[in-house]
Residue frames as a rotation matrix with the C-alpha (Angstrom) as fourth column:
UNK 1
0.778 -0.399 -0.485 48.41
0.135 0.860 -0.491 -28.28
0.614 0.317 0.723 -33.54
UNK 2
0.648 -0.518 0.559 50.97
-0.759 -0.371 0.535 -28.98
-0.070 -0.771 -0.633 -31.15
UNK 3
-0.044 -0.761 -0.648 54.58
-0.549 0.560 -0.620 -31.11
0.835 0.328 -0.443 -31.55
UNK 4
0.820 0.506 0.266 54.43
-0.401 0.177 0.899 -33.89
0.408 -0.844 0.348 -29.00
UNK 5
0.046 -0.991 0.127 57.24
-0.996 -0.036 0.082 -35.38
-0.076 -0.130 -0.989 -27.31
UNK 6
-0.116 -0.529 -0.841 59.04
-0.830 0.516 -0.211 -38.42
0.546 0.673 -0.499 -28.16
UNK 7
0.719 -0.176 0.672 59.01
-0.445 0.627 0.640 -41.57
-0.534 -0.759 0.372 -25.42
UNK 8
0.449 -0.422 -0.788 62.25
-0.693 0.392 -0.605 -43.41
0.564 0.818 -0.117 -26.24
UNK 9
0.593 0.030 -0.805 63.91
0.199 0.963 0.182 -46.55
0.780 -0.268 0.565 -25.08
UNK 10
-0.899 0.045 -0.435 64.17
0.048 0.999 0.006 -47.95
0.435 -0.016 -0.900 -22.79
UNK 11
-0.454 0.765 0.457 60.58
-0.830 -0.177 -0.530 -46.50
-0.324 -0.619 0.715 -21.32
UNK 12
-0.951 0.110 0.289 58.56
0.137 0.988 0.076 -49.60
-0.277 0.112 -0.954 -21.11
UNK 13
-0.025 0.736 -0.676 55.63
-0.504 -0.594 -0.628 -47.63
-0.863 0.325 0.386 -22.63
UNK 14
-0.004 -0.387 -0.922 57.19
-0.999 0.046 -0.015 -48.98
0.049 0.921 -0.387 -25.95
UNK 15
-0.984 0.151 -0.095 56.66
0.152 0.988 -0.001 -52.72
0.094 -0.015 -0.995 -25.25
UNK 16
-0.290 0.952 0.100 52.75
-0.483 -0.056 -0.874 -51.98
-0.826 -0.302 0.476 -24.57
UNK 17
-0.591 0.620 0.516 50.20
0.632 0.754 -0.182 -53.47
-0.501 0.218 -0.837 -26.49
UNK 18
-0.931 0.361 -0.050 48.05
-0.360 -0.887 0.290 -50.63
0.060 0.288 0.956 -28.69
UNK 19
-0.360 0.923 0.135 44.35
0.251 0.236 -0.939 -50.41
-0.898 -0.304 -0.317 -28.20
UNK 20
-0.258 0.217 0.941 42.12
0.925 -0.225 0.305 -50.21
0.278 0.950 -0.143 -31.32
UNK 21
-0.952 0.274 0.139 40.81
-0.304 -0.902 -0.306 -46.77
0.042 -0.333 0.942 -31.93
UNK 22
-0.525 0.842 -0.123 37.16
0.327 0.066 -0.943 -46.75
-0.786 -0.535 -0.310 -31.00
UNK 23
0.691 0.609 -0.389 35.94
0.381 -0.765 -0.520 -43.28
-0.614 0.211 -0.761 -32.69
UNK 24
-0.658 -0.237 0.715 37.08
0.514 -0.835 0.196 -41.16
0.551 0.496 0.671 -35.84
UNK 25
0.549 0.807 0.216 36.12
0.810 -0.578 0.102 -38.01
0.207 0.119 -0.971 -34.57
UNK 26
0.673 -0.430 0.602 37.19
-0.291 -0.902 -0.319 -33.96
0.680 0.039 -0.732 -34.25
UNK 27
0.838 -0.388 0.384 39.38
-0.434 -0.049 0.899 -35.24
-0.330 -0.920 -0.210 -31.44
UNK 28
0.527 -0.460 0.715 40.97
0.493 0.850 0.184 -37.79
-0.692 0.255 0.675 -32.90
UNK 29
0.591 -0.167 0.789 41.45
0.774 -0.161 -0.613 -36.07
0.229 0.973 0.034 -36.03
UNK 30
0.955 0.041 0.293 43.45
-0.072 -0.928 0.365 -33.25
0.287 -0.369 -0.884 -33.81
UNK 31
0.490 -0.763 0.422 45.83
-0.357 0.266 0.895 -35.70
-0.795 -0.589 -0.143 -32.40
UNK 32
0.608 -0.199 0.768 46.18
0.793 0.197 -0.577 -36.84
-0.037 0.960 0.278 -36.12
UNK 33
0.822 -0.012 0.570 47.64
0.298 -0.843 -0.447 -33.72
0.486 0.538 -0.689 -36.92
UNK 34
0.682 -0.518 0.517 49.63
-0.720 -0.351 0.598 -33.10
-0.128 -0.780 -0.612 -34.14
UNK 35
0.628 -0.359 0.690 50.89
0.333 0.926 0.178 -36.75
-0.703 0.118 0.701 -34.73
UNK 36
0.647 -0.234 0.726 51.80
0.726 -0.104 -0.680 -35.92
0.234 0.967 0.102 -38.82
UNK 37
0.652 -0.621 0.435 53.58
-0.415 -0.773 -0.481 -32.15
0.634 0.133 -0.761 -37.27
UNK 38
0.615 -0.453 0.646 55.86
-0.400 0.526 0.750 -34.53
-0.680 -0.720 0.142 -34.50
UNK 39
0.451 -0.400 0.798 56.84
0.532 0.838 0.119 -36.60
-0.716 0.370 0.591 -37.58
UNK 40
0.910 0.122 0.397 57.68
0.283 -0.881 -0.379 -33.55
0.304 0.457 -0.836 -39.36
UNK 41
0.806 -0.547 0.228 59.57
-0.570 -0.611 0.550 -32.00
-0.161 -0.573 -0.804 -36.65
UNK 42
0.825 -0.461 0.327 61.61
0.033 0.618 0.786 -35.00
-0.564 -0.637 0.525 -35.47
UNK 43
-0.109 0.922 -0.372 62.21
-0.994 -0.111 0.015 -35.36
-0.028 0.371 0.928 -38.60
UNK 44
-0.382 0.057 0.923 60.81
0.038 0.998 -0.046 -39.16
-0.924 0.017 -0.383 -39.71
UNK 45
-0.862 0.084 -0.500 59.05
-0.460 -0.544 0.702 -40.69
-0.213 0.835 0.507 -41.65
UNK 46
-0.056 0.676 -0.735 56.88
0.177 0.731 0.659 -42.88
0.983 -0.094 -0.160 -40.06
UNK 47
-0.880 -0.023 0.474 55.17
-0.443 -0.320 -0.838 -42.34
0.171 -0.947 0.271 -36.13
UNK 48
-0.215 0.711 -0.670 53.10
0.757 0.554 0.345 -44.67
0.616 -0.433 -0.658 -34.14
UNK 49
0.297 0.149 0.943 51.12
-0.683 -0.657 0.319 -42.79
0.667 -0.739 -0.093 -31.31
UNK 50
0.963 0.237 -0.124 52.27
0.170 -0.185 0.968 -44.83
0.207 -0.954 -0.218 -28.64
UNK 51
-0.268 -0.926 -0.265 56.26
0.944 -0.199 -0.261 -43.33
0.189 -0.320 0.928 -29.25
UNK 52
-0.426 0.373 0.824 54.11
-0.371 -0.903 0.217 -40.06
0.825 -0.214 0.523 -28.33
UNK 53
-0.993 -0.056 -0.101 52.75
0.029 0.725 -0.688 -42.37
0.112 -0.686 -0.719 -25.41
UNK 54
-0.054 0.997 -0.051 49.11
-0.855 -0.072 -0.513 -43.09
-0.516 0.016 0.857 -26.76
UNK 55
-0.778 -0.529 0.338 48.69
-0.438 0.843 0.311 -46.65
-0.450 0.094 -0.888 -26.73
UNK 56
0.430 0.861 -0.271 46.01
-0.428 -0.070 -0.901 -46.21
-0.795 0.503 0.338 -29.38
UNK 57
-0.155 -0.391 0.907 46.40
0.776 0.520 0.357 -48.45
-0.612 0.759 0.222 -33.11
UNK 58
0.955 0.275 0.108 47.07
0.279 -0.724 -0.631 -45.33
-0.095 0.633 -0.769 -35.31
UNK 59
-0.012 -0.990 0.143 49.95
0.664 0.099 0.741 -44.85
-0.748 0.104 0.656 -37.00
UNK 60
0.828 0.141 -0.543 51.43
-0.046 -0.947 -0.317 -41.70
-0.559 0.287 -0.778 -39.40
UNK 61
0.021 -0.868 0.495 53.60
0.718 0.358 0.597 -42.13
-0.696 0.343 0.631 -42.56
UNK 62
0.883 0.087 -0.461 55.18
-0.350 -0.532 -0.771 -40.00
-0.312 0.842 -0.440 -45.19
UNK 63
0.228 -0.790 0.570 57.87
0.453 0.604 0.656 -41.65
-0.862 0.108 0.496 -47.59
UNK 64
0.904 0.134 -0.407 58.26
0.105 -0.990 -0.092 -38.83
-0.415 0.041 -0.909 -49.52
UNK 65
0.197 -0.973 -0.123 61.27
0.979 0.201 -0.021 -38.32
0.045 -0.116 0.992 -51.19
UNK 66
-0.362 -0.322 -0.875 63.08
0.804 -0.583 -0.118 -35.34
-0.472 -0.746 0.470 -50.40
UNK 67
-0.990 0.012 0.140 61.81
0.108 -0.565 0.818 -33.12
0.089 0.825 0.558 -54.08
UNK 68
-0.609 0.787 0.092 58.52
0.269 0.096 0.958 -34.21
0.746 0.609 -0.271 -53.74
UNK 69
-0.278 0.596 0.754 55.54
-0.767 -0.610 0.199 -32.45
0.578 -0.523 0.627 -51.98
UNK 70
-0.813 0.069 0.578 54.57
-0.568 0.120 -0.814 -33.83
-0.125 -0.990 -0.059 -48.66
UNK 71
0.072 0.842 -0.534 51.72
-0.536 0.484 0.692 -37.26
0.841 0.237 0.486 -48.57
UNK 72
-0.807 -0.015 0.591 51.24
-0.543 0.415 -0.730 -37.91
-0.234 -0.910 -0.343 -44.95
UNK 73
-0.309 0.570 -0.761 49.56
0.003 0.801 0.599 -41.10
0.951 0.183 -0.249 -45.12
UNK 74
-0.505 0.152 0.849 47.15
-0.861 -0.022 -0.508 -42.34
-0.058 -0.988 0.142 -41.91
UNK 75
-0.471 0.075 -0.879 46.74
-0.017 0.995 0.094 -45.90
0.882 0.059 -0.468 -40.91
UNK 76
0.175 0.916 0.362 43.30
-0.924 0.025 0.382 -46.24
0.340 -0.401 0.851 -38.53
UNK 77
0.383 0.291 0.877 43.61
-0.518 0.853 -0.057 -49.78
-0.765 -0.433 0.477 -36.65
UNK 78
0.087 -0.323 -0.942 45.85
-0.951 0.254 -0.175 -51.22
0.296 0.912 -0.286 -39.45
UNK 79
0.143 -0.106 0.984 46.20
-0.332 0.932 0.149 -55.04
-0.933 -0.348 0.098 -39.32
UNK 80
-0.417 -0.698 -0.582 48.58
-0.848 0.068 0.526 -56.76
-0.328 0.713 -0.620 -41.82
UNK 81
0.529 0.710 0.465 46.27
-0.534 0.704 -0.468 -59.40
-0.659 0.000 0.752 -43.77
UNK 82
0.940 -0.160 0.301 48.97
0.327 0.672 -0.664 -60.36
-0.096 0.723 0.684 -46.36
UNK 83
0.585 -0.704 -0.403 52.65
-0.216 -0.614 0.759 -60.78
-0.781 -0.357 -0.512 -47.04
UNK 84
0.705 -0.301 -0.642 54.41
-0.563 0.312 -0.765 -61.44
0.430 0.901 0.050 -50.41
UNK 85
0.922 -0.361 -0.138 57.18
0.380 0.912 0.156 -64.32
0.069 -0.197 0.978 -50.48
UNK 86
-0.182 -0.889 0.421 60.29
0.496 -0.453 -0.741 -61.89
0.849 0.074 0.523 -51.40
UNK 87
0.603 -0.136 -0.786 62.15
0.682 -0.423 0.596 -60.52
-0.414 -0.896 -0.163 -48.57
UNK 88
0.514 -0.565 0.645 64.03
0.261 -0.614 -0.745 -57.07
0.817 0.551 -0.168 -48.67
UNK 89
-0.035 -0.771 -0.636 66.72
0.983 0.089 -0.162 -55.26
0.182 -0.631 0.754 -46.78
UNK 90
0.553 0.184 0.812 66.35
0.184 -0.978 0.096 -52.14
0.812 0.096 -0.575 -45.39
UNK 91
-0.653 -0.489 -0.579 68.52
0.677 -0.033 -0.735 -49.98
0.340 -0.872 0.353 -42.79
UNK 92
0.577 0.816 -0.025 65.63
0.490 -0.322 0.810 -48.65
0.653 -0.480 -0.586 -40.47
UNK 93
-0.774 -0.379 -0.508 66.02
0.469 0.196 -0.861 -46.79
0.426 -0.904 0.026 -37.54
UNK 94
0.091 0.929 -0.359 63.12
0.698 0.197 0.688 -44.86
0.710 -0.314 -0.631 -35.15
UNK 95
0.182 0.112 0.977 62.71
-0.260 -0.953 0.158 -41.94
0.948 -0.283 -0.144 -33.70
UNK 96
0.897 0.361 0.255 62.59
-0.326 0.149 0.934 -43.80
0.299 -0.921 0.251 -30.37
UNK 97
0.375 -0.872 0.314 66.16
0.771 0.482 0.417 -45.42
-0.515 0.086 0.853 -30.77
UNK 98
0.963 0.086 -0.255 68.06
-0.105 -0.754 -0.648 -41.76
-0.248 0.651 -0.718 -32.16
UNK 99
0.484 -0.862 -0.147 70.66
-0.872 -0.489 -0.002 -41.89
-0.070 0.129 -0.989 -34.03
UNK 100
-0.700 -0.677 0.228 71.13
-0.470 0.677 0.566 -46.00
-0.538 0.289 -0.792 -34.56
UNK 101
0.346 0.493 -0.798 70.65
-0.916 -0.005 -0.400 -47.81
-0.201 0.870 0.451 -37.38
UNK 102
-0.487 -0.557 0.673 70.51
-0.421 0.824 0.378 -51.43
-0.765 -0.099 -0.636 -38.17
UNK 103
-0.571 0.262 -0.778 69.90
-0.752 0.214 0.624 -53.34
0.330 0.941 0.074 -41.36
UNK 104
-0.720 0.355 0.597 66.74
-0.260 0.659 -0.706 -55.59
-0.644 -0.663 -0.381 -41.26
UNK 105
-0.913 0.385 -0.133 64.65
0.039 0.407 0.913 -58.14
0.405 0.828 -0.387 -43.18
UNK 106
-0.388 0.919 0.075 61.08
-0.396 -0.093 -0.913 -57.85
-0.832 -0.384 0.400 -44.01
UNK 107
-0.371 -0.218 0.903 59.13
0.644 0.640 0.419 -59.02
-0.669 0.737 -0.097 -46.45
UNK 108
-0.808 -0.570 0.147 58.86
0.471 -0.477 0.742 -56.81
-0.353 0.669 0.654 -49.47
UNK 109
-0.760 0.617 0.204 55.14
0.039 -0.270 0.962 -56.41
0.649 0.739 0.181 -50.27
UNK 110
-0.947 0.321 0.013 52.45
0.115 0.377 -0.919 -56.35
-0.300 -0.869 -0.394 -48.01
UNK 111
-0.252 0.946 0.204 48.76
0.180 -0.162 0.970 -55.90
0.951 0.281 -0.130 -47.92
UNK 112
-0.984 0.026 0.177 47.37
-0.175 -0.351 -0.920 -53.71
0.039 -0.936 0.350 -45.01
UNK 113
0.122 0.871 0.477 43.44
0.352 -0.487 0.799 -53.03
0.928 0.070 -0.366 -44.01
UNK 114
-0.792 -0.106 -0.601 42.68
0.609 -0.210 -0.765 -50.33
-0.045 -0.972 0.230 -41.70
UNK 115
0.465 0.855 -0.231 40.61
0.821 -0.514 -0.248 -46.92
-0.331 -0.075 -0.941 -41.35
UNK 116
-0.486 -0.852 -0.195 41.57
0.874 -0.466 -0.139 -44.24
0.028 -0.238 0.971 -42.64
UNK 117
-0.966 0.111 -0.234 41.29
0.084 -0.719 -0.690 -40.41
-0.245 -0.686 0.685 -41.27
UNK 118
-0.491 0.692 0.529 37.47
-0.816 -0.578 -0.001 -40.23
0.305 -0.432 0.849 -41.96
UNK 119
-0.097 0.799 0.593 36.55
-0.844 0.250 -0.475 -43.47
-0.528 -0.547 0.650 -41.10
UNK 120
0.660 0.144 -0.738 36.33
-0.711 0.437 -0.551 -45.43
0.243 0.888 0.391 -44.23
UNK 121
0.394 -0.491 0.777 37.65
-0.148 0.801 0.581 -49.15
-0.907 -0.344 0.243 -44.12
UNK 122
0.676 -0.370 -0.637 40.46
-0.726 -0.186 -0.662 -49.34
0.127 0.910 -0.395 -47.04
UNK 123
0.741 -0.422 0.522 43.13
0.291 0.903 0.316 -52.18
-0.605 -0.082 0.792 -48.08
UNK 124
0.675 -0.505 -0.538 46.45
-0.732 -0.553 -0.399 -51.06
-0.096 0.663 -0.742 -48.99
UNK 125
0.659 -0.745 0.102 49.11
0.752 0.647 -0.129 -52.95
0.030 0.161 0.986 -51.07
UNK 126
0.767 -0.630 0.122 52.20
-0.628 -0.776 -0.057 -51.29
0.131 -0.033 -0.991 -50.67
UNK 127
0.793 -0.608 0.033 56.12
0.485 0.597 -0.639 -52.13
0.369 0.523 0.769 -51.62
UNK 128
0.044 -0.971 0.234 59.31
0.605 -0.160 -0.780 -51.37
0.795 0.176 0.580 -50.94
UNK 129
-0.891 -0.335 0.308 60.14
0.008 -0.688 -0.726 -48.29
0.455 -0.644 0.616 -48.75
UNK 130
-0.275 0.859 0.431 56.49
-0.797 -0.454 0.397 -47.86
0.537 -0.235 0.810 -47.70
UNK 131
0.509 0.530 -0.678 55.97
-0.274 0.847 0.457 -51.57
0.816 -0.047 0.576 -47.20
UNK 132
-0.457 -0.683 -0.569 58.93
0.610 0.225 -0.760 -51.50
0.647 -0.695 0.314 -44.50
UNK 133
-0.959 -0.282 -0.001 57.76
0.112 -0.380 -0.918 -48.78
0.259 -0.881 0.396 -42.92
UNK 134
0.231 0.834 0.502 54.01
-0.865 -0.061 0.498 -49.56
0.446 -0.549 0.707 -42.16
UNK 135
0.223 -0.518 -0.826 55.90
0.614 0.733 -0.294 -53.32
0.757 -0.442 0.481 -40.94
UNK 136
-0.887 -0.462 0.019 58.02
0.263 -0.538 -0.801 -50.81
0.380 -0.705 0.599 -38.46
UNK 137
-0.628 0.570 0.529 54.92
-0.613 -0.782 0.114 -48.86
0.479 -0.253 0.841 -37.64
UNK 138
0.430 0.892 -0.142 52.34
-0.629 0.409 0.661 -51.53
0.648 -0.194 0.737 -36.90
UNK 139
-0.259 -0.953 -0.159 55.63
0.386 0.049 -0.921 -53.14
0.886 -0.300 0.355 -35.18
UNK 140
-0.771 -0.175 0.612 55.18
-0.080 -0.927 -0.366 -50.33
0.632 -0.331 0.701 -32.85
UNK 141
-0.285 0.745 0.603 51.65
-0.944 -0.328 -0.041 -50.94
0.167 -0.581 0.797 -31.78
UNK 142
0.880 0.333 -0.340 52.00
-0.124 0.850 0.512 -54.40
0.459 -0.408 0.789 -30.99
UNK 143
0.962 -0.181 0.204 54.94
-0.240 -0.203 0.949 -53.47
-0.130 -0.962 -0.239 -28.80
UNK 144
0.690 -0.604 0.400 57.66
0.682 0.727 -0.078 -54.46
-0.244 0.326 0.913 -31.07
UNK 145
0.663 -0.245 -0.707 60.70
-0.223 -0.967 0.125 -52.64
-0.714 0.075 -0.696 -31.86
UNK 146
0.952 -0.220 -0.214 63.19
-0.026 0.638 -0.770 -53.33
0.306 0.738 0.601 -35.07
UNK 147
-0.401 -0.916 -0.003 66.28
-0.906 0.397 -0.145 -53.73
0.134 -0.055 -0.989 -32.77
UNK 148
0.384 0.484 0.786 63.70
-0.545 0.806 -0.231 -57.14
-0.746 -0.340 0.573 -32.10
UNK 149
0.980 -0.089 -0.180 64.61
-0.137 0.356 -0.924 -57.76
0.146 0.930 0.336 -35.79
UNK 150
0.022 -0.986 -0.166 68.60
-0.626 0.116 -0.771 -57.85
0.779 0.121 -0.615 -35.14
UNK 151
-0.046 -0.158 -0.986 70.89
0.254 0.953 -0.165 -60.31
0.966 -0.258 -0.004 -33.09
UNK 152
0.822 0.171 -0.544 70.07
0.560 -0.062 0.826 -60.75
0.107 -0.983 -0.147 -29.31
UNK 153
-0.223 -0.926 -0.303 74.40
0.962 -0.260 0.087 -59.22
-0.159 -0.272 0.949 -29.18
UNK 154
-0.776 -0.216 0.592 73.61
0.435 -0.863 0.256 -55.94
0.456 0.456 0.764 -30.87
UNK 155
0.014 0.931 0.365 70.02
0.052 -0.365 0.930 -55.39
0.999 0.006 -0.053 -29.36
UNK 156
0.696 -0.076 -0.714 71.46
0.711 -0.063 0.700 -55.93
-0.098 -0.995 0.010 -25.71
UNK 157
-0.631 -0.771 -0.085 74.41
0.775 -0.631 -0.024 -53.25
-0.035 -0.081 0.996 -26.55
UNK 158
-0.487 0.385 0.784 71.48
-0.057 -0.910 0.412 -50.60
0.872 0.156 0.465 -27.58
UNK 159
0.649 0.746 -0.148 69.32
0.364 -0.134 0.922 -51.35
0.668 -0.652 -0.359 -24.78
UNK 160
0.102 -0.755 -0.648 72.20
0.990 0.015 0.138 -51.11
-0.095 -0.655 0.749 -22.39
UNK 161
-0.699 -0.697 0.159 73.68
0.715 -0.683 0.146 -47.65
0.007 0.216 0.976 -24.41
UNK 162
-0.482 0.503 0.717 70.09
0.004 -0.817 0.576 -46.18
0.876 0.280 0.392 -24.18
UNK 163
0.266 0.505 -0.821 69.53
0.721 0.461 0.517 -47.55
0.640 -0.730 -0.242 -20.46
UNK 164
-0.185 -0.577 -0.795 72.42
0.965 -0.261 -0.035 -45.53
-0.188 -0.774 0.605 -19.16
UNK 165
-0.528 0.226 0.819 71.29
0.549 -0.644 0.532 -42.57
0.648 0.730 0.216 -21.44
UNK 166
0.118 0.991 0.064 68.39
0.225 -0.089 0.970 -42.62
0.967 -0.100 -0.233 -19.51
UNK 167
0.025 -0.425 -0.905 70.21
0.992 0.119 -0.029 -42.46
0.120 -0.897 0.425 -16.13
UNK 168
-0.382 -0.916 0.124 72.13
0.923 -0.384 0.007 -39.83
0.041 0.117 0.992 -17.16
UNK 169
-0.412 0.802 0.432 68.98
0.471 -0.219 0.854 -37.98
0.780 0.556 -0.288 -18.24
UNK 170
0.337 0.830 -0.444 67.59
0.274 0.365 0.890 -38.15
0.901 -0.421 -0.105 -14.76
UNK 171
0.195 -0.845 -0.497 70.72
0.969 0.244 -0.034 -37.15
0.150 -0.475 0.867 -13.17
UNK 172
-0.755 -0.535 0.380 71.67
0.603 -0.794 0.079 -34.17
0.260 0.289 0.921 -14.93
């Protein structure tokens, strides 16, 4: 297992498109892993592969709370088939965007189907904290990010404050 690095804004990696995954197999199931010790590290609690720049649909959650024993969750080609009518508020932020945080509506309940790690085609409902972040996550692999969710004013100040970042980066 190996910790991968981050891609963070503004790389235009992060606006891609994710490919489905093809194949569960020993490969896959490697980069899992690696994925689940990244989200770990960073730390998070939620990691698409393409902020690891693998513009594969496969995404890596644990919502954990801080007492309770690690449940890295894996989402195979997820695709959101249902959303409930209540909206909720959450402040999100993303491993790819460190260190800002912005409050954003979703809706509260969802219903996922994907694959998950051996293969197996499953349909999760899922609420609250969990239900935001597989929204964020799947987000992610259709090139979205959740400063998309805030006003055009705030989402041109981060791009800007993580453009010059990036300069600087490159500079130094």
């Amino acid at each position: 297992m190996s910790i991968k690095p981050i891609i963070y804004l503004p790389d235009p990696i992060l606006r891609q498109q994710s490919q489905p995954v093809e194949r569960v197999d020993q490969e896959l199931e490697r980069f899992i892993e690696d994925m689940i010790e990244t989200m770990y590290d960073a730390p998070g609690i939620g990691l698409a592969a393409i902020q690891v720049g693998v513009p594969r649909r496969l995404l890596v959650i644990d919502v954990a709370g801080k007492d309770e024993p690690r449940n890295p969750q894996v989402f195979i080609n997820p695709e959101l088939v249902a959303t409930g009518d209540e909206m909720n508020v959450y402040e999100e932020g993303c491993l790819s965007i460190p260190d800002y945080y912005a409050e954003v509506e979703r809706p509260e309940a969802i219903t996922v189907r994907h694959l998950d790690r051996d293969g197996k085609e499953r349909v999760t409902e899922a609420d609250g904290l969990l239900a935001t972040c597989l929204q964020h996550e799947i987000d992610h692999l259709n090139g979205v990010l959740f400063i998309d969710h805030i006003s055009k004013l705030k989402r041109d100040m981060v791009v800007r404050k993580f453009t010059k970042l990036a300069r600087q980066r490159v500079t130094a």
